[in-house]
N, C-alpha and C positions, 0 to 999 in steps of 0.2 A: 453274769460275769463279776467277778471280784477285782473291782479296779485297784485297790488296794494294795493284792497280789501281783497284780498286772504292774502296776507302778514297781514294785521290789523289784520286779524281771527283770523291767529293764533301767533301775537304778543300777542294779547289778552285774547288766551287762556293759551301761557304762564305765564303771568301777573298773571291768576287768580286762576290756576290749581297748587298744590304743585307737582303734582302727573305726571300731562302731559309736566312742565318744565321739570321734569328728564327724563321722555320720549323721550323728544326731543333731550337733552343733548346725551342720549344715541343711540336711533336709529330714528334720523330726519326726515328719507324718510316715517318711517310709523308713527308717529307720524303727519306729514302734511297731508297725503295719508288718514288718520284716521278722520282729521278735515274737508276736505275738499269732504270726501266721494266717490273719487274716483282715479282710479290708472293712473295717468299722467306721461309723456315721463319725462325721467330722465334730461334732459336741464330745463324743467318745475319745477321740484319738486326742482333741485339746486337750479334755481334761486329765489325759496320762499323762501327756506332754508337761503340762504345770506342773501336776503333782512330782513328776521328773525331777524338772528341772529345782522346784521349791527342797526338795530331799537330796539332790547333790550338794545345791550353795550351803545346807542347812548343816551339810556331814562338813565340806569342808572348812566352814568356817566355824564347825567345834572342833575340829583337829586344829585349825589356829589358834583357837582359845585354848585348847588343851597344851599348846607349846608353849603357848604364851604364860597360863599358870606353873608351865615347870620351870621357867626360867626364872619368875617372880618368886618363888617357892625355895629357888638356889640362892636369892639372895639375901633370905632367913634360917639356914642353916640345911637346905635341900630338904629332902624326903627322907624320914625317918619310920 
């Protein structure tokens, strides 16, 4: 298995689902168990979960840094 792969799944399906972020938020094991269609050894299904959870804080919080550098950037003359 390409946990890897497995993690973008269901990064992605957090990103895109309102309904299966809270899912996940709530109960992780079946909400990954639910993407990936089948019931994996509990080391397995952790280790998605992290890697999850570690690559959403990690998107959101360049999208804040990314706002935050356009705003610092406006007040040197913007983006040219």
């Amino acid at each position: 298995m390409d946990i890897k792969a497995k993690i973008e799944e269901v990064v992605n399906k957090v990103k895109s689902d309102k309904n299966f972020a809270e899912k996940f938020q709530k109960e992780p094991v079946k909400a990954v168990e639910e993407v990936l269609g089948v019931d994996l050894p509990d080391d397995q299904v952790n280790g998605i979960i992290d890697g999850v959870k570690a690559k959403v804080n990690l998107d959101s919080i360049g999208d804040k840094l990314g706002g935050v550098a356009d705003k610092i950037g406006g007040l040197f003359g913007g983006n040219k």
